[in-house]
C-alpha positions in Angstrom: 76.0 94.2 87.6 77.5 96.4 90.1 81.0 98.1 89.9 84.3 96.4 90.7 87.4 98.9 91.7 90.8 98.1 90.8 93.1 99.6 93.3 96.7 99.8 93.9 97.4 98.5 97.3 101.5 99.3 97.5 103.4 102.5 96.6 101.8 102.5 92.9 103.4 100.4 90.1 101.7 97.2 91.1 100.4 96.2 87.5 96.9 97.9 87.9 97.0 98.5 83.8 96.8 94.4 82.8 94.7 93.7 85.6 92.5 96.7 84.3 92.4 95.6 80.6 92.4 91.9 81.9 88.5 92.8 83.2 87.8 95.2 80.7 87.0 92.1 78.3 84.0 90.9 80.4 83.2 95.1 80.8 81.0 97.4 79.3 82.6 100.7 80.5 86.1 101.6 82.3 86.6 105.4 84.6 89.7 106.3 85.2 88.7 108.0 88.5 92.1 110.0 89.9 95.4 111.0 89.2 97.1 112.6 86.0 99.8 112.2 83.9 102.3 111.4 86.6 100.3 107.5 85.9 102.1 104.8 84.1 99.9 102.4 83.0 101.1 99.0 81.4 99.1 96.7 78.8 100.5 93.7 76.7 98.5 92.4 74.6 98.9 90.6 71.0 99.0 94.5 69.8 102.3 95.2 71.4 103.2 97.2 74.4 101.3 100.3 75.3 102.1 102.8 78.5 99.1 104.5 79.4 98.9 107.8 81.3 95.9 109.5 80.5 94.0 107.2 79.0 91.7 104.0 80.5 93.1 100.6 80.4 90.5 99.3 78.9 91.2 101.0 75.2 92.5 98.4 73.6 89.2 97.0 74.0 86.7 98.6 71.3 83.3 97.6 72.6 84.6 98.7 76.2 83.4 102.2 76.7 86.5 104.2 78.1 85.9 107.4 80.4 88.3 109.9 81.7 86.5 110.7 84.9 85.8 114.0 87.0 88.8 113.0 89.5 91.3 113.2 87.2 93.6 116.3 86.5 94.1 116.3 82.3 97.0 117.9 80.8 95.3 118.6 77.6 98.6 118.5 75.3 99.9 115.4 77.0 96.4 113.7 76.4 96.5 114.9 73.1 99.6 113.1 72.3 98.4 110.3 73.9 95.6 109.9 71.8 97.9 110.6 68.7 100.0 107.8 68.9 97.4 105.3 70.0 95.6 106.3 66.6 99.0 105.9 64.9 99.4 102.7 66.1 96.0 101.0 64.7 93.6 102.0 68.0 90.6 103.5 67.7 89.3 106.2 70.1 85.3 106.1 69.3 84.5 104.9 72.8 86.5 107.4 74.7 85.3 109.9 76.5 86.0 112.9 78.8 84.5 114.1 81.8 83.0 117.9 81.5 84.2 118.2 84.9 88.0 117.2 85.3 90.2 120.0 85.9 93.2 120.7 83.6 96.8 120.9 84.1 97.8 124.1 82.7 101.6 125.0 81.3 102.2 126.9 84.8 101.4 123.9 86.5 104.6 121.7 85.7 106.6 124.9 86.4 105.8 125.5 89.1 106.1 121.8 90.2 109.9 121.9 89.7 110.3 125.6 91.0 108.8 124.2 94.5 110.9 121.1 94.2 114.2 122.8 93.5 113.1 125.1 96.4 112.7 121.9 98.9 116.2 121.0 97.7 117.3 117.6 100.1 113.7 117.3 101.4 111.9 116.9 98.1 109.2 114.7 97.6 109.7 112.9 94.8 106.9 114.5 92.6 107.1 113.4 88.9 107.0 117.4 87.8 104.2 116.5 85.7 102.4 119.6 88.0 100.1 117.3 89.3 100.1 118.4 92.8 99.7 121.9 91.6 96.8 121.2 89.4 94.8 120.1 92.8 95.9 122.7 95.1 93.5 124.8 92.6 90.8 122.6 92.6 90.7 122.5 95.9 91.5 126.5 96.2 88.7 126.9 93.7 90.8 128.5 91.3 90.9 125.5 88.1 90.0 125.4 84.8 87.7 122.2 83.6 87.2 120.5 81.0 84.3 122.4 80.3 85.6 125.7 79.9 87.5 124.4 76.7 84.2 124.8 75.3 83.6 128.3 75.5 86.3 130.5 74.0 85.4 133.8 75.8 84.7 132.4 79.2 88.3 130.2 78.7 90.4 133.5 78.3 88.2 135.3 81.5 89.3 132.3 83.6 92.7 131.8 82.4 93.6 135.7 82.7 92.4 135.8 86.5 94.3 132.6 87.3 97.7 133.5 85.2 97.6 137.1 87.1 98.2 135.4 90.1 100.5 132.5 89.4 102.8 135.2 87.1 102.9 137.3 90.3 104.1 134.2 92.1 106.7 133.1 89.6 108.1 136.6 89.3 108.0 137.8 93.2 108.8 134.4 94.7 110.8 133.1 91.9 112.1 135.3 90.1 110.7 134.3 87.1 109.6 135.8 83.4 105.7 136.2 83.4 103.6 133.6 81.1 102.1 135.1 78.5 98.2 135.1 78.1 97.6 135.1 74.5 100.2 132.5 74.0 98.7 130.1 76.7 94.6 131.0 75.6 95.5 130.0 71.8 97.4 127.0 72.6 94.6 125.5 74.6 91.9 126.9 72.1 93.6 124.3 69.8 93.7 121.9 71.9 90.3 121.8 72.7 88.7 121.8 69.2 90.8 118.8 69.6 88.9 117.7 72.8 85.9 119.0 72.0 84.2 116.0 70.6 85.3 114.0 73.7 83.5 116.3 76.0 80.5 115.2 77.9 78.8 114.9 81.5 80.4 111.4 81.9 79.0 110.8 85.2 75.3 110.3 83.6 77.0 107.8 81.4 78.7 105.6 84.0 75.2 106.1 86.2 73.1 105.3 83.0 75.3 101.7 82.5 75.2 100.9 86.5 71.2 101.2 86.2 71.1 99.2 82.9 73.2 96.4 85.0 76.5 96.7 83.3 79.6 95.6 84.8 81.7 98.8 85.1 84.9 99.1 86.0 86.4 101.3 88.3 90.6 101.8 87.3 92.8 103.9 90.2 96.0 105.3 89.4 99.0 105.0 91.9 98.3 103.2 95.0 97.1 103.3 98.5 100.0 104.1 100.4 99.9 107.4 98.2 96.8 108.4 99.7 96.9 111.8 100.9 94.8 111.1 103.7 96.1 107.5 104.8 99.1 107.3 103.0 103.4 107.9 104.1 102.6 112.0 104.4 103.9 114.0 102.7 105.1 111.5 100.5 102.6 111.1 99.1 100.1 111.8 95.7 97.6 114.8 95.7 94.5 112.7 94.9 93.0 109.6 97.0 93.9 106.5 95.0 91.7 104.4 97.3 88.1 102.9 97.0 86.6 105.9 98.6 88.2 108.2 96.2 87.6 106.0 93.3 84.0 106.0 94.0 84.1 109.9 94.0 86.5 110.4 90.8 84.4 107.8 88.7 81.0 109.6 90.0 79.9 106.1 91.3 78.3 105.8 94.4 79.5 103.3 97.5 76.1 101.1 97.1 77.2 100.9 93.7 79.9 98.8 94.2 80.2 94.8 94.8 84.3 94.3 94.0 87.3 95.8 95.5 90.5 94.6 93.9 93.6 95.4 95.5 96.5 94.6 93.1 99.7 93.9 95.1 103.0 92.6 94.0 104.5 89.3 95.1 107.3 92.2 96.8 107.7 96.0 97.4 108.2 98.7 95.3 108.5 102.3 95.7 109.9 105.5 93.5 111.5 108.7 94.6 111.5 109.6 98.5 109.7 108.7 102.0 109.7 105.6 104.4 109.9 102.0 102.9 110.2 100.3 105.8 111.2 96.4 103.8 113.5 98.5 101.6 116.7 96.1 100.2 120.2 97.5 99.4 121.6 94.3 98.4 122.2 91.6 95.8 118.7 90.5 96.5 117.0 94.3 95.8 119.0 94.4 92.5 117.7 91.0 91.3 114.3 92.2 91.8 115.0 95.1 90.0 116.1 93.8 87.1 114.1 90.4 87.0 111.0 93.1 87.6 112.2 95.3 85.1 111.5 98.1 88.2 112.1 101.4 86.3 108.9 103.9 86.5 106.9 103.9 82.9 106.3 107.7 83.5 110.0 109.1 84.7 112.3 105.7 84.1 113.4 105.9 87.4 114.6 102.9 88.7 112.4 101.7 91.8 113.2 101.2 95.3 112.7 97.6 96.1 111.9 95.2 99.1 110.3 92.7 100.6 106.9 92.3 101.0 105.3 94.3 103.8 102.1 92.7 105.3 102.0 95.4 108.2 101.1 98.4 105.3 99.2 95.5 103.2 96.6 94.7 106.0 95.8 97.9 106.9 95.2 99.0 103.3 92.9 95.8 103.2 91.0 97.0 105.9 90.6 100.7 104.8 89.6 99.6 101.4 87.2 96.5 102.1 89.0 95.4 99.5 87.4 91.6 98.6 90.1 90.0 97.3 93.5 90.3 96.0 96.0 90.0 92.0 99.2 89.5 93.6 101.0 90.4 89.9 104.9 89.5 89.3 105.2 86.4 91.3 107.6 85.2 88.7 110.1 88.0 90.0 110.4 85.7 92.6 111.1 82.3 90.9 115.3 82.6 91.9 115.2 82.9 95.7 116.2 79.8 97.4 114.5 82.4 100.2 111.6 85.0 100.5 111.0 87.2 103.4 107.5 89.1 104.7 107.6 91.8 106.8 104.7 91.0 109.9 105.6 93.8 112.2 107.8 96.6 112.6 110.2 96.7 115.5 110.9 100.8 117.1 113.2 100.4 119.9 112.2 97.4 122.0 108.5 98.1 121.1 106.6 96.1 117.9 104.3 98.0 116.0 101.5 96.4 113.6 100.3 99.6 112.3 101.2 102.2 110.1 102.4 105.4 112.0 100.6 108.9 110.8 104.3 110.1 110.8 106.6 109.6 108.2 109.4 110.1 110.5 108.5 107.5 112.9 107.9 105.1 110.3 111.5 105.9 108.7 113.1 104.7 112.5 111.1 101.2 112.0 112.8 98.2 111.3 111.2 95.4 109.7 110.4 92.3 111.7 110.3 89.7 108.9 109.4 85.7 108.8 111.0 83.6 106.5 109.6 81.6 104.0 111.4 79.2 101.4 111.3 79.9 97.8 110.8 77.6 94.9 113.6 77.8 92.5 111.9 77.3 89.3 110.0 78.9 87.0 106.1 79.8 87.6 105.5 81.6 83.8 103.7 78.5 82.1 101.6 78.0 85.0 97.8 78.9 84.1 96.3 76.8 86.9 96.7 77.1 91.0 98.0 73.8 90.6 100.0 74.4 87.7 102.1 76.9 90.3 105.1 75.1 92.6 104.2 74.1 96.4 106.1 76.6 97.6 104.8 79.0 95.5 101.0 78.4 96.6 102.4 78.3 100.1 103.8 81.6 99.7 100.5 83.1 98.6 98.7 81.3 101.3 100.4 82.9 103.6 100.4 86.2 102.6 96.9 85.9 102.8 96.5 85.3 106.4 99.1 87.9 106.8 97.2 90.3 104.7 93.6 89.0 105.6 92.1 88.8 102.0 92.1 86.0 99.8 94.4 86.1 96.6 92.3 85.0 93.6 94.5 85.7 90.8 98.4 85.4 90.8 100.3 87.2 87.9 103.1 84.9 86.4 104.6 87.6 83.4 103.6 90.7 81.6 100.7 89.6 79.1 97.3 89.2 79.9 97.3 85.5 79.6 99.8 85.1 82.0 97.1 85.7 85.0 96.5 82.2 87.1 92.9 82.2 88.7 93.6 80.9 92.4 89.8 80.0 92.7 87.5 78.7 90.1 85.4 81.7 89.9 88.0 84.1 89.7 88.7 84.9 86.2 85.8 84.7 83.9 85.5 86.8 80.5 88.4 87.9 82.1 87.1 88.7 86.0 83.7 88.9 87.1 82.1 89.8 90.8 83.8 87.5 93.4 
C-alpha cells in the first residue's frame, strides 16, 4: 500500500497529532519528515494526554514502527527528555528509530535564535526560540552536525570545534557575548549520544524496504502549509517545507510513492506569534474560539490568534498539495454560533483578490470578503455518523468543500481519537485507509 501524508493545511496547530495516531492503527510505520522541537503534537487516547515534539504520533502504537526522518532538525537533549518521560509514563520506545541523517540542534542554536530576535526587536517573527531556524541555515550553509556524527567521538569534536569557532566569533563580535566552551558542549553531546546511539540507523532503507513490501506508511508533517518557506506568509514563516513536497523529501519517500494527501484543517483559523491573518477576530466571537478551542500553543502556551475560516489560503494550499481529501478537526468549537462566517476573497482597495499575495505586506492591507452561513446551536461531540452531525452542521462542511475544492471525509467533534466522524463510508477504516 502506498504512502498517505498528513499535512497541515492552516498556520500549524490544526490537530495533525490525532489524526496522525488516528491512522497509525491501520499502519505499519510513521516518519516524522520536517520540523523540530518548535512541533506540538497532541494525542488522547485511553493512556492520557501526551504533547509530542520530537517524537512520531504514532508511538503510542507498539506494532507501528515510529521514524524520526532525515528532514527533521533534533535537539538531542530535548529528544532525550522526550523519550524519558514517555518511558516514565508506561510507553515503550522499541519501534523508534532515528534517521543517520537528521541534523542536530546544537546549544548555540537556541541562542542564537533569541539574540537575532531581540535584535529584530518590533519586527520579530515569532520564532519559538527553540533555534530551529538556525539549525537549517547550517544545513543548508553546509555547516551541520547529523545524527551520525554522534557515533564517532573523534570526528564529533573535529566538526563541533570548526563550527563553534565561527558561531563564538559571532556571538562575541556581533553580540557581545561570552564564547561557548568546546569541551563542555563535545561531553555533553557525547552523553547524549550513547543515549541515541541505539536509535541510530539509515532510516530511509527502512521506510523504502516497508513501501516495497506494500505497507501502509505514514507520512506525519509538522506545522502547516501556510509556514512553508517557499509558499507560505514570508518571512513569517517556518525554516522547513511542511508541505507534500517536503514531506516526501524529509521521510525519504518518493512522489510515485504516494496515493493519499491529507490536509488537516480546522472548522476556523488559527495562527501564533506575528505575520498576516487576513480572517483574524478581535472580538467576543475570537475569544470564544479561544477558549472553547482551548487555543494556547502545546510548545510555548501562547495563546493563538483566532478567525474565521479562510477558503482563499485553503484552496490554494489544496491545489499546491494535491491534497485528496480533507479532517476538518474541532468542529465542535463551533457548536455556540447562532452564525459562522468563511472568508471567499480578499477585498484591496476596490480590487478582489482570490489568491494569496507573495508579499506579506500586501496581504496584511487585505480585508476579508466573507459569506455568511448559519450555525447550529447544539452540540456535535456524540455524533459518530455524517448523519449523526446537525443540518447545518453538514451544510457547513459542504460548503467549505466547494469553497476549498476537496472533499471532507472526516470531521473532528472533540480531542480523543474516537471523536473522528467519517463523512464517507470509506473514510475511516482500522482507523483511515487510501481514499
Amino acid at each position: 500500500m502506498p504512502a498517505t501524508i498528513v499535512m497541515g493545511g492552516q498556520w500549524g496547530d490544526e490537530g495533525k497529532g490525532k489524526l496522525t495516531d488516528a491512522l497509525a492503527g491501520g499502519a505499519v510505520m510513521v516518519v516524522r519528515a520536517n520540523g523540530g522541537a518548535n512541533a506540538g503534537h497532541t494525542v488522547e487516547s485511553e493512556q492520557g494526554v501526551f504533547k509530542l515534539h520530537l517524537i512520531p504520533s504514532g508511538i503510542l502504537r507498539p506494532d507501528c514502527t515510529c521514524i524520526i526522518g532525515a528532514g527533521v532538525v533534533i535537539d538531542p537533549a530535548s529528544l532525550v527528555g522526550e523519550m524519558d518521560a514517555l518511558l516514565a509514563r508506561g510507553v515503550g520506545l522499541d519501534h523508534l528509530w532515528i534517521s543517520d541523517r537528521a541534523h542536530l540542534v546544537l546549544p548555540f542554536h537556541p541562542l542564537l535564535d533569541h539574540l537575532e530576535e531581540e535584535r529584530r526587536g518590533d519586527a520579530g517573527i515569532g520564532t519559538t526560540l527553540r533555534g530551529i531556524g538556525p539549525a537549517y541555515a547550517d544545513k543548508a550553509a553546509r555547516l551541520g552536525i547529523r545524527a551520525a556524527d554522534l557515533l564517532d567521538e573523534v570526528s564529533l569534536r573535529s566538526s563541533l570545534g570548526k563550527a563553534l569557532d565561527i558561531k563564538n566569533r559571532i556571538l562575541s563580535s556581533v553580540y557581545g557575548q561570552v564564547a561557548l566552551d568546546l569541551d563542555t558542549m563535545h561531553k555533553e553531546l557525547v552523553d547524549l549520544g550513547e543515549r541515541l546511539r541505539p536509535y541510530i540507523r539509515p532510516t530511509e532503507l527502512m521506510v523504502q524496504d516497508a513501501l516495497d513490501a506494500g505497507a501502509h506508511v505514514v507520512v506525519e508533517c509538522a506545522q502547516g502549509a501556510m509556514l512553508d518557506i517557499d509558499y507560505g506568509t514570508y518571512p513569517f514563516v517556518t525554516s522547513s517545507s511542511p508541505t507534500a513536497a517536503g514531506a516526501c523529501q524529509g521521510a525519504g519517500v518518493a512522489p510515485n510513492q504516494v496515493s493519499r494527501v491529507l490536509g488537516v484543517f480546522k472548522a476556523y483559523g488559527t495562527r501564533v506569534g506575528t505575520g498576516p491573518f487576513p480572517t483574524e477576530l478581535f472580538d467576543a466571537a475570537g475569544d470564544t474560539i479561544r477558549e472553547r478551542g482551548r487555543e494556547y500553543g502545546t510548545t510555548t502556551g501562547r495563546p493563538r490568534r483566532t478567525g474565521w475560516f479562510d477558503a482563499v489560503a485553503a484552496r490554494q494550499v489544496v491545489r499546491l498539495n494535491g491534497i485528496t481529501d480533507v479532517a476538518l478537526t474541532l468542529l465542535d468549537v463551533l457548536d455556540t454560533f447562532a452564525e459562522i462566517k468563511v472568508c471567499t476573497a480578499y477585498r484591496h482597495q476596490d480590487t478582489e483578490v482570490r489568491h494569496l499575495p507573495a508579499r506579506a505586506e500586501d496581504l496584511a492591507q487585505m480585508s476579508p470578503v466573507y459569506a455568511s452561513l448559519p450555525g447550529w446551536m447544539e452540540s456535535t461531540r456524540l455524533a459518530r455518523t455524517a448523519t449523526g452531525l446537525p443540518d447545518a452542521a453538514r451544510a457547513y462542511i459542504a460548503y467549505l468543500e466547494s469553497a476549498i475544492g476537496a472533499p471532507i471525509s472526516i470531521a473532528g467533534v472533540g480531542p480523543s481519537r474516537d471523536e473522528l466522524v467519517p463523512m464517507r463510508d470509506d473514510a475511516i477504516a482500522g482507523m483511515l485507509v487510501t481514499a
